[in-house]
N, C-alpha and C positions, 0 to 999 in steps of 0.2 A: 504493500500500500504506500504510494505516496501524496504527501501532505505539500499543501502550498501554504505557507505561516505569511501574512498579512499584516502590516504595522503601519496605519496611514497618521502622518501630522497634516497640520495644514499645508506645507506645502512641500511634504518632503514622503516619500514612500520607500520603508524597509521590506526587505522579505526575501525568504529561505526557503528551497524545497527539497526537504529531510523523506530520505526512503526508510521508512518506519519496518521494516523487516531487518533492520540491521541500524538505526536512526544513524544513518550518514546521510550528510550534509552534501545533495548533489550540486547547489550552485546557490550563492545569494547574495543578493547586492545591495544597494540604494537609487533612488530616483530623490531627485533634488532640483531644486527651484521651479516646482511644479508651479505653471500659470505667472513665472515671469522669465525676463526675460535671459539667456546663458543658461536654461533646462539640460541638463544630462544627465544617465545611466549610467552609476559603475557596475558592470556585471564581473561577477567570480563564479566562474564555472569550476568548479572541483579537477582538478587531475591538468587544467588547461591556462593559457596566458588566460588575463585580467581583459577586461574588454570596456572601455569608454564611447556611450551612444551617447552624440547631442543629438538630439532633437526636441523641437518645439513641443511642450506638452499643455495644451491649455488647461488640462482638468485632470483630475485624478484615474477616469475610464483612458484619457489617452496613456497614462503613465502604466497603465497596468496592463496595455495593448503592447507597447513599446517592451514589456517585463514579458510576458508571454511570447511573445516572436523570438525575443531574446533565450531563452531557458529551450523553446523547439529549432531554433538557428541550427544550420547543418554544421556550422564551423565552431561555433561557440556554447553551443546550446548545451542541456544535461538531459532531452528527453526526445524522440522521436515525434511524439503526437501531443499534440492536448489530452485527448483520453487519458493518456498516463495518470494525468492529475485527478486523482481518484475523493479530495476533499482539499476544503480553504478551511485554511483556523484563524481568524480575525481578533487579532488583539481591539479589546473595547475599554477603555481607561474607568466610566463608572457606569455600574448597574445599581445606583442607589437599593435600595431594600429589597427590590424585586428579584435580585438574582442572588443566591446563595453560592452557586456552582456554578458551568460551564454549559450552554446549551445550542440547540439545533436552531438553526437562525431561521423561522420562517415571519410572516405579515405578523403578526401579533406580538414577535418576541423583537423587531425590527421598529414598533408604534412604542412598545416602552423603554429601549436602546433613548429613543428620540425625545420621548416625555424625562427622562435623565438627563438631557443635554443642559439644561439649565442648571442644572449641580456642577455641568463641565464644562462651560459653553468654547473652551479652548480647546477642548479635546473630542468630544463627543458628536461633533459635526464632522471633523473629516475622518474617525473609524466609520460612521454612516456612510459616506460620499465613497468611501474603500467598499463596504462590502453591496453599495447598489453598486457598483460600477462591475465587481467581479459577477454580481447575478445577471446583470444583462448579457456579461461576455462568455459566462459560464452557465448558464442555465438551467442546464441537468445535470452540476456540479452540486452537492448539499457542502452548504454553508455553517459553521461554528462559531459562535463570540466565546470570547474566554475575558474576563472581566479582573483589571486590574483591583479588584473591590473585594471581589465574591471569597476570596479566601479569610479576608476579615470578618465576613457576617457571625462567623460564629461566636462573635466576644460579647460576654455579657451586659444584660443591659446596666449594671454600674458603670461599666468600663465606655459603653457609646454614648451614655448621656450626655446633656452639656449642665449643668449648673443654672440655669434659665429658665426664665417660666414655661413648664411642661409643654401648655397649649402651643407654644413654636414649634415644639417637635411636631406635634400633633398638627398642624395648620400648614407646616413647610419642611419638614422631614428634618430639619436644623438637629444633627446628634454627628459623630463620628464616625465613619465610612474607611478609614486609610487608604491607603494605596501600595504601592508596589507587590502586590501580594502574591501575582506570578512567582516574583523572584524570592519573595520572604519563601511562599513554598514549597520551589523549586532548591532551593540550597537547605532547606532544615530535613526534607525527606533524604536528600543526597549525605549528609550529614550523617542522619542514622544509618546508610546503607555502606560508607564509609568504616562506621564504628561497629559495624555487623551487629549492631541492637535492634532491635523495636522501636519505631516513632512513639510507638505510646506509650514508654515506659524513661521518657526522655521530656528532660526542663530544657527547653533550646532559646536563646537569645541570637537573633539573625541580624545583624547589622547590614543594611543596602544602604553603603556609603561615597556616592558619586555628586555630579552637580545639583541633585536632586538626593535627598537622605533620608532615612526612615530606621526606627528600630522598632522589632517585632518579638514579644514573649510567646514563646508556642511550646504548649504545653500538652503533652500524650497526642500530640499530632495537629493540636487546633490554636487557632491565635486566640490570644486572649486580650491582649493588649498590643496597641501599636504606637509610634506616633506624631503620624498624621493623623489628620481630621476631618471635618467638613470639605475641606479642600487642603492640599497640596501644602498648603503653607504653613500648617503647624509644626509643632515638635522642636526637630536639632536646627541652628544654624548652617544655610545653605550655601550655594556657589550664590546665589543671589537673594535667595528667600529669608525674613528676618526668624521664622521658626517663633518658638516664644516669647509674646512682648507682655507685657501688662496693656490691657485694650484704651485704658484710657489715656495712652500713649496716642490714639489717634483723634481723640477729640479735642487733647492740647494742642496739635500741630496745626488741626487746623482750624483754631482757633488765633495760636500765635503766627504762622506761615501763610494763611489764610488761604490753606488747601484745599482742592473739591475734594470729594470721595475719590473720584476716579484718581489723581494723583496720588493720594494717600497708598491706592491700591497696588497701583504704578510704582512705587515707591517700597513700599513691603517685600513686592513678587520679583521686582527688578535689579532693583538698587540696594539692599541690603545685604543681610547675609554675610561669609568674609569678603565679598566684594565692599561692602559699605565700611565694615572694620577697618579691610588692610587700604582703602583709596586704591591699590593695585591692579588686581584682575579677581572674576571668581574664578579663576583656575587654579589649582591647590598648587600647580606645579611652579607655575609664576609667582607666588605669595612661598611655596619655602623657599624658593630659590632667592627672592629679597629678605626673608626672614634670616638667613644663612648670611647674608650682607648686613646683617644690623638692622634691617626697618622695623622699627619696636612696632607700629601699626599692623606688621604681615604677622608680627610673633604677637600680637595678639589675638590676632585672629584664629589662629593655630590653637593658640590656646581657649578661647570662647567655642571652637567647630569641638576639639577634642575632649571639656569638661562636659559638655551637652552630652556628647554621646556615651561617655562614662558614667554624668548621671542615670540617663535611662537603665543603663546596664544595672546599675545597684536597685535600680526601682525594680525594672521587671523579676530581677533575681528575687527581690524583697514578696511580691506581687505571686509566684511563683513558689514563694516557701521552699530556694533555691535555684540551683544551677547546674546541669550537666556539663552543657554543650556552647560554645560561643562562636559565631561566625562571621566573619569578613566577606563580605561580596561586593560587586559593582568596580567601577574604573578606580577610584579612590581608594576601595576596602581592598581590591586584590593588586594594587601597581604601589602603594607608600609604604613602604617598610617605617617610615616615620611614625603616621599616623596611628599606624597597628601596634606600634609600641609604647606611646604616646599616653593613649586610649587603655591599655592594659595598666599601666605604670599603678602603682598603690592598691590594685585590686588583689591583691595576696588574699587579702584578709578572708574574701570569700571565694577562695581556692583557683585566683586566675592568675596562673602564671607562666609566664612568657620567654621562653628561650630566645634571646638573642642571636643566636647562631642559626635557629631552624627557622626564624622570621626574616631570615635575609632571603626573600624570594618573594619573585611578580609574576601573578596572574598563574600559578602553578594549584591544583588540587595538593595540600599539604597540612601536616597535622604541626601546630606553630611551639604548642606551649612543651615547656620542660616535662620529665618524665614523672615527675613526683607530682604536679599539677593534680590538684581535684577537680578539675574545671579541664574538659577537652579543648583546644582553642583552634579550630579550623579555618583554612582560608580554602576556599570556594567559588571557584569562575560562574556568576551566574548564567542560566540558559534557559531565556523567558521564552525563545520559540520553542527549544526544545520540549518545554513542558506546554504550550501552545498546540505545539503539534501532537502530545501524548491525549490532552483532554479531547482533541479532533478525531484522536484515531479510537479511543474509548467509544465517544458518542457515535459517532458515524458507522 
């Protein structure tokens, strides 16, 4: 069986087609500056040269037309026919409450995808725009969403409420949702099968620490805690996102700066985070690299991204009534030997500790922490299509 794995941004289109009888990875690439102008294709055919298509793609259906000619191509291609393409797994960023799991994408389950859009209005329009664009060209292809969400729903409602008069929840769904939860998934199952245990017999802590960050308590297999939120922006300090403020941090500013909302918003999502700390870059690589130069602003930054995600750690351990397993994932969590050591430093106390010898390694599947560790400390290359394509091949 092969699976074609779907990831539509606004204007940029990933995807992978993994032969699920052996999950190799036959060819995947990116489509980029969809609908302006300088549009092109990097395709990677497995076993074959790299392959760069410009062409014009005004909409998301031309970019997926452009991706399918490319993948059946006599010269560059990984597949004879379209036939081959035996299921699409469509990455969907939010299923508000409606989706607990991964489901068969027909009219009904594609009308509440869309009534969610407003919980995601940056995300959730162009996973739609990807998966009509692939039913028109694929028609008698069955279709899959796999919902960036869906693996948080099982956290209790202490844990998703907000603090707020109830009736919000009840009137506008206003409560915790998380995010990344493909990959919170994806690396704490990998984890147990790693330590040849049981997921259910295992307290896991899943760090997904890249320009975007999240930390997830998963506990006998199910999240319990995460943290993100309503949207994207809560929790650790980001490449740009400010994570947790005190809220009435936004009614001073724009009071005294005499902000709109949308600014204020702008401001949060864009401009903060250790980008706002270091004035630098949000790129963690840029901020050590001037931290390592003296810039007390990048080394504070360093130090506000690394206390955030050390607190949650001691929370969810707390939360959890312990600690197994701790993991590293994402561009951040599997390439900084820094950060992963950083982030560990003072956690002895509740049995996390960190080899320095076995933590000098990027983006490698590795077990980090010293041998006398109570605390396993894994680093773990996330693989959102892979398990994309695993929920696709289950359903379908």
């Amino acid at each position: 069986m092969k699976v074609l794995v779907i990831n539509c941004g606004s204007s940029s289109l990933k995807y992978q087609l993994i032969d699920m009888s052996n999950e190799e990875v036959l060819a995947k690439g990116l489509a980029e500056r969809i609908g302006i102008e300088g549009a092109r294709v990097k395709h990677q055919p497995t076993g074959k040269e790299d392959v760069l298509i410009e062409k014009p793609m005004s909409d998301h259906k031309k970019a997926i037309e452009i991706v399918l000619n490319a993948l059946v191509d006599s010269d560059h291609g990984a597949i004879h026919s379209m036939d081959e393409i035996n299921a699409v797994g469509h990455r969907v960023v939010h299923g508000g409450e409606k989706f607990s799991e991964s489901v068969v994408i027909d009219e009904k389950v594609l009308k509440a995808i869309e009534e969610c859009s407003e919980l995601a209005p940056l995300h959730n329009p162009p996973n739609i725009m990807g998966i009509k664009a692939c039913q028109e060209l694929m028609p008698n292809t069955p279709m899959v969403a796999v919902f960036d969400t869906a693996f948080h729903q099982t956290m209790p409602e202490s844990s998703y409420i907000y603090p707020i008069p109830y009736e919000m929840y009840e009137k506008y769904g206003i409560r915790r949702y998380g995010f990344h939860g493909t990959s919170h998934k994806y690396v704490a199952n990998r984890a147990a099968d790693m330590l040849g245990k049981d997921i259910k017999d295992l307290k896991i802590v899943t760090c997904h620490l890249g320009n975007g960050a999240s930390v997830a308590a998963v506990k006998n297999g199910k999240s319990i805690e995460t943290s993100m939120g309503f949207t994207p922006l809560e929790g650790l300090a980001m490449g740009t996102r400010s994570g947790d403020i005190d809220p009435a941090i936004i009614v001073y500013l724009m009071e005294k700066e005499n902000m709109t909302i949308d600014e204020v918003n702008t401001m949060l999502n864009k401009k903060s985070g250790v980008l706002g700390i270091s004035g630098v870059s949000s790129d963690f690589r840029d901020i050590e690299g001037a931290a390592s130069e003296g810039n007390h602003r990048s080394q504070l930054a360093l130090e506000k991204f690394n206390m955030r995600v050390k607190k949650y750690i001691g929370a969810y351990s707390a939360i959890m009534k312990g600690i197994d397993v701790l993991v590293f994932t994402a561009g951040l969590g599997e390439n900084s030997v820094e950060t992963r050591q950083e982030i560990c430093k003072g956690l002895e106390f509740i049995g996390i500790d960190i080899d320095e010898d076995n933590n000098k390694v990027r983006g490698k599947e590795t077990e980090l922490n010293k041998e006398e560790s109570k605390v396993k400390i894994l680093l773990i290359p996330t693989n959102e299509e892979l398990m994309i394509a695993r929920d696709t091949k289950s359903l379908v």
